[in-house]
C-alpha positions in Angstrom: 114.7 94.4 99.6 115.7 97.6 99.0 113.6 100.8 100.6 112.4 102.5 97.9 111.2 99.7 96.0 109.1 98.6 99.3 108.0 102.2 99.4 107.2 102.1 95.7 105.5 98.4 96.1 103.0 100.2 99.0 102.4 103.2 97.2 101.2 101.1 94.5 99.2 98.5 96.4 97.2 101.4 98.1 96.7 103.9 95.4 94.9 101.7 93.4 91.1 101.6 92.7 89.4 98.7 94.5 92.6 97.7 96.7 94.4 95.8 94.3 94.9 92.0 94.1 93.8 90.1 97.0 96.6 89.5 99.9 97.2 86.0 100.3 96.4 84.3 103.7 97.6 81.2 105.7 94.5 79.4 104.4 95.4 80.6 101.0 98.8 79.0 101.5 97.6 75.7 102.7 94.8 75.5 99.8 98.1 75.4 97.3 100.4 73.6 99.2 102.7 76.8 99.5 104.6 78.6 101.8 102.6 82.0 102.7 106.0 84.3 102.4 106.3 82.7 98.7 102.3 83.7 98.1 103.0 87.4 99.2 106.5 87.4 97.2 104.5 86.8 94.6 101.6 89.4 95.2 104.8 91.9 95.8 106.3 90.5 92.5 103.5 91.2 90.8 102.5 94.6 92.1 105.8 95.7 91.4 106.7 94.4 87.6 103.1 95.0 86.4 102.2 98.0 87.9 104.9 99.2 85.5 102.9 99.4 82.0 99.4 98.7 83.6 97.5 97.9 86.7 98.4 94.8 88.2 96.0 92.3 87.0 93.7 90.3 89.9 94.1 86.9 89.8 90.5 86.4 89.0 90.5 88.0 85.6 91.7 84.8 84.0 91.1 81.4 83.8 93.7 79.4 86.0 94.9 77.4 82.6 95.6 80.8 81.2 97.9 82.4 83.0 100.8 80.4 82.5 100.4 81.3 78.8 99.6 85.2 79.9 103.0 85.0 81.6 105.1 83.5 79.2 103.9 86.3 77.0 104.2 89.2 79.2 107.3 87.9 81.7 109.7 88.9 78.8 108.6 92.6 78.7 108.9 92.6 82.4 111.9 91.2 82.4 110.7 88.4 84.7 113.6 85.8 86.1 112.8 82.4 85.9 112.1 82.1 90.0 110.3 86.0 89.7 108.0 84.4 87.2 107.7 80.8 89.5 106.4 82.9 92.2 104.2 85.3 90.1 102.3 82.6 88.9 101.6 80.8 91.9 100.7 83.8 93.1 98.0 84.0 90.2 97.1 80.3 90.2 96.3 80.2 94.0 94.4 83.3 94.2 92.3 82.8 91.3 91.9 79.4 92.3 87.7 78.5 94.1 
């Protein structure tokens, strides 16, 4: 990863209101049979393409169902790759999981 991105990805993640969306933990991980490092990939995934147009959504502002639908819409305008977009949304999917 390059440095400035990292820089911009903390900058982000601590400038905004209400500390942005939840960091992922190893129980978090287990809960959706995920590696941790892929959870925070995509909490860094999503902090970074999102942040870009709006704040980065938590993963609780959606149904789980929808946000497969929400990234299919918006993954284009971020200019999501398929695996950026994989990660993204199990990101989303765990987290907002009970």
């Amino acid at each position: 990863m390059r440095p400035w991105y990292l820089a911009l990805v903390v900058v982000l993640d601590l400038g905004g209101c209400g500390g942005g969306p939840p960091v992922a933990t190893p129980a978090d991980a287990a809960r959706g049979h995920l590696a941790l490092a892929d959870l925070e990939e995509g909490r860094t995934l999503l902090l970074g393409k999102c942040s870009g147009c709006h704040a980065a959504p938590l993963p609780s502002a959606r149904p789980i169902r929808d946000w497969p639908r929400e990234l299919d819409d918006m993954g284009a305008r971020a200019h999501l790759s398929r695996a950026q977009r994989q990660r993204i949304e199990a990101y989303l999917v765990t987290m907002a999981a009970p």
